[in-house]
N, C-alpha and C positions, 0 to 999 in steps of 0.2 A: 765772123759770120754769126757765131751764137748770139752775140752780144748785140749785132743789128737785130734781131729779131727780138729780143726782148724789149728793146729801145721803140721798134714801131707799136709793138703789140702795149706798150706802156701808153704810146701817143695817142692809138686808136681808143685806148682804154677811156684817158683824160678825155680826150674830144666830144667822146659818148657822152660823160657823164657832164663834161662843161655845156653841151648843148640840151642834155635834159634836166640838168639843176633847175634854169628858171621857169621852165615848166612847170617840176615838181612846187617850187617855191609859190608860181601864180597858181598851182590851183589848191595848195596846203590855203594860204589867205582865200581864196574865194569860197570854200570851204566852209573856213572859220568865221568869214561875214554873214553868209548863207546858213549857218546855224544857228547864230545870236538873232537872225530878221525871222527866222522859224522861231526862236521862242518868245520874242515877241507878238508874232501875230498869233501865238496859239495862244497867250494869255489872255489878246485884246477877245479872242472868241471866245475864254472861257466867263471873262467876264459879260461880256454881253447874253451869251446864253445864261447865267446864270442871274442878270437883271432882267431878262424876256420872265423867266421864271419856270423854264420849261420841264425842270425836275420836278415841280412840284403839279405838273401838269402831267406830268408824266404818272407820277405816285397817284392821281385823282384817278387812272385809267386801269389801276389795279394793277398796273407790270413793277412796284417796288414790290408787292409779294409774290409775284414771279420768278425775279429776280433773286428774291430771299430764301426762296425754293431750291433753286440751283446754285446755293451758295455763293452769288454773287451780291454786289451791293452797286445799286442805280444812282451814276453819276454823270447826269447827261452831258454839265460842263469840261468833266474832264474826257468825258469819249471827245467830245469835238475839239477839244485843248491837242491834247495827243493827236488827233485825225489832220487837223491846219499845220500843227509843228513837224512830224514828219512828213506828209506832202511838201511842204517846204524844204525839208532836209534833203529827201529824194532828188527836188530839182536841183538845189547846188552842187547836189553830190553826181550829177548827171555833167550839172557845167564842168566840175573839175576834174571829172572822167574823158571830157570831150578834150580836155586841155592836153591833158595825159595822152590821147590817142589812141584809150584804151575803147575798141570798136564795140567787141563783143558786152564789156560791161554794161555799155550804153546802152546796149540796144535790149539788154534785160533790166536796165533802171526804167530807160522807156515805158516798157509792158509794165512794170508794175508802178508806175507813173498813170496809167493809163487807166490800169484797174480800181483806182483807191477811186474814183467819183462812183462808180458800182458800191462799196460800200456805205457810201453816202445814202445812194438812192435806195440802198438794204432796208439801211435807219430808216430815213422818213417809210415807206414802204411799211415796217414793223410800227412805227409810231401811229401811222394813221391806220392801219388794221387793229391796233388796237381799242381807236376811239369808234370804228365801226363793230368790234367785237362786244363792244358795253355797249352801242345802242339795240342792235338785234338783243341783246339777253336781254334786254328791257322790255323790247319789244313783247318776245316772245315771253314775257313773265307776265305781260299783262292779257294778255291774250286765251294764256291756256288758265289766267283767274276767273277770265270772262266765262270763259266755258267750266266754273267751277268742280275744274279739277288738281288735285292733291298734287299733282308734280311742277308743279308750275318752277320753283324752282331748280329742282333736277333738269327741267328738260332747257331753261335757260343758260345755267352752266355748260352742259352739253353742246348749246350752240354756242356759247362763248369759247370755247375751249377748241367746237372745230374750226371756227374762223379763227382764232391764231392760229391751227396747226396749217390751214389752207396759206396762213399772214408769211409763218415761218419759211413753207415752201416754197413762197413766190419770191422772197428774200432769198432763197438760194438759188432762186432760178437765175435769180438779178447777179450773182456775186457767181455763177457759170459754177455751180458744185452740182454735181450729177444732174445734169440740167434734163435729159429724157425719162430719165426713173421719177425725178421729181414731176414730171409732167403728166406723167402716169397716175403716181397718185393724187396730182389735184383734182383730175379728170374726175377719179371715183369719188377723193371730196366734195366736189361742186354737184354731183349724182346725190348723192348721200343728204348732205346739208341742203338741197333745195328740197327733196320728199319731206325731207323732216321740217321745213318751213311751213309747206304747203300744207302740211297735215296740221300740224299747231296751228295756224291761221284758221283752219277748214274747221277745224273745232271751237273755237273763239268768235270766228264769227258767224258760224249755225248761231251760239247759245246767244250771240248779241240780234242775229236778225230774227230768233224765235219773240228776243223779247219785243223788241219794235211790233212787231206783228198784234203781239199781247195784247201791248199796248193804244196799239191803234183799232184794234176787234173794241178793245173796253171803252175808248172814246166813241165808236160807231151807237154803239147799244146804249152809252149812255144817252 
């Protein structure tokens, strides 16, 4: 009697594992294919990002001493290297989980399968707030010379400085990190940073319509 039960319980044991071996075995190789095709295509993207030339576009926009600030170092090829190679690792590791039967894994590879185009859309989101944060400081530097006064570049920094905090915010709004606190404070940024437009404009261009005025009184008389 003992001895039958150990005999079945032996049998059930084998059968288990004979029916999940080539499972485990198809999704160990699909895996390991789906690895090697992820760091291949994260190469092919870190070289093409890095023939577009977009580090050095990036460094033109002032985010390498940004970056330099925060003790990091701006390497646009390799964020997007790493970004295509794991996306890729995710999905095979998703297909070898579906092989497995493993439900719940899946369905949290999914989600964060799902999430990584949000950081995508972070980047470009941060990249192009920062080519619009140098043109307002532009702007506003020529503006507040017209109306010859001394802050011209304090008050540009400032603006440069609140359009990334507003650039940053909206990057985490996109990437769902405290997305109603953050919405709170772009509100008062967009309050804030548009008085503060309006007034720098309002001052630059009084001191540029006084002079047209000048100008045209002095053509009249003459």
């Amino acid at each position: 009697m003992f001895e039958e039960i150990i005999t079945q319980s032996l049998e059930t044991t084998y059968a288990a594992v004979a029916s999940f071996l080539p499972q485990l075995i198809a999704a160990i190789i699909v895996f390991i294919i789906g690895w090697l095709i992820a760091i291949l295509l994260g190469r092919v993207a870190y070289h093409i990002v890095k023939i577009l030339g977009v580090n050095k576009a990036l460094v033109g926009l002032g985010l390498g001493k940004i970056f330099e600030k925060g003790g990091l170092r701006l390497d646009a090829p390799k964020f997007f290297y790493e970004l295509i190679k794991w996306f890729f690792i995710i999905v095979f590791l998703l297909a070898a989980t579906n092989i497995l039967g493993l439900v719940e894994v899946s369905q949290f590879l999914t989600e964060v399968l799902f999430y990584i185009p949000n950081v995508l859309v972070a980047a470009i989101i941060l990249l192009a707030g920062a080519l619009v944060a140098k043109l307002l400081a532009g702007f506003i530097r020529a503006s507040v010379k017209a109306a010859s006064l001394s802050s011209a570049n304090l008050l540009a920094s400032i603006t440069r400085w609140v359009v990334m905090i507003f650039v940053i915010l909206a990057a985490l709004v996109q990437l769902k990190v405290a997305a109603d606190i953050v919405r709170i404070v772009i509100v008062g940024l967009v309050a804030g940073s548009s008085l503060a437009f309006g007034l720098s404009f309002g001052l630059g261009g009084k001191k540029m319509a006084e002079g047209m005025l000048d100008d045209l009184k002095k053509k009249i008389e003459g």
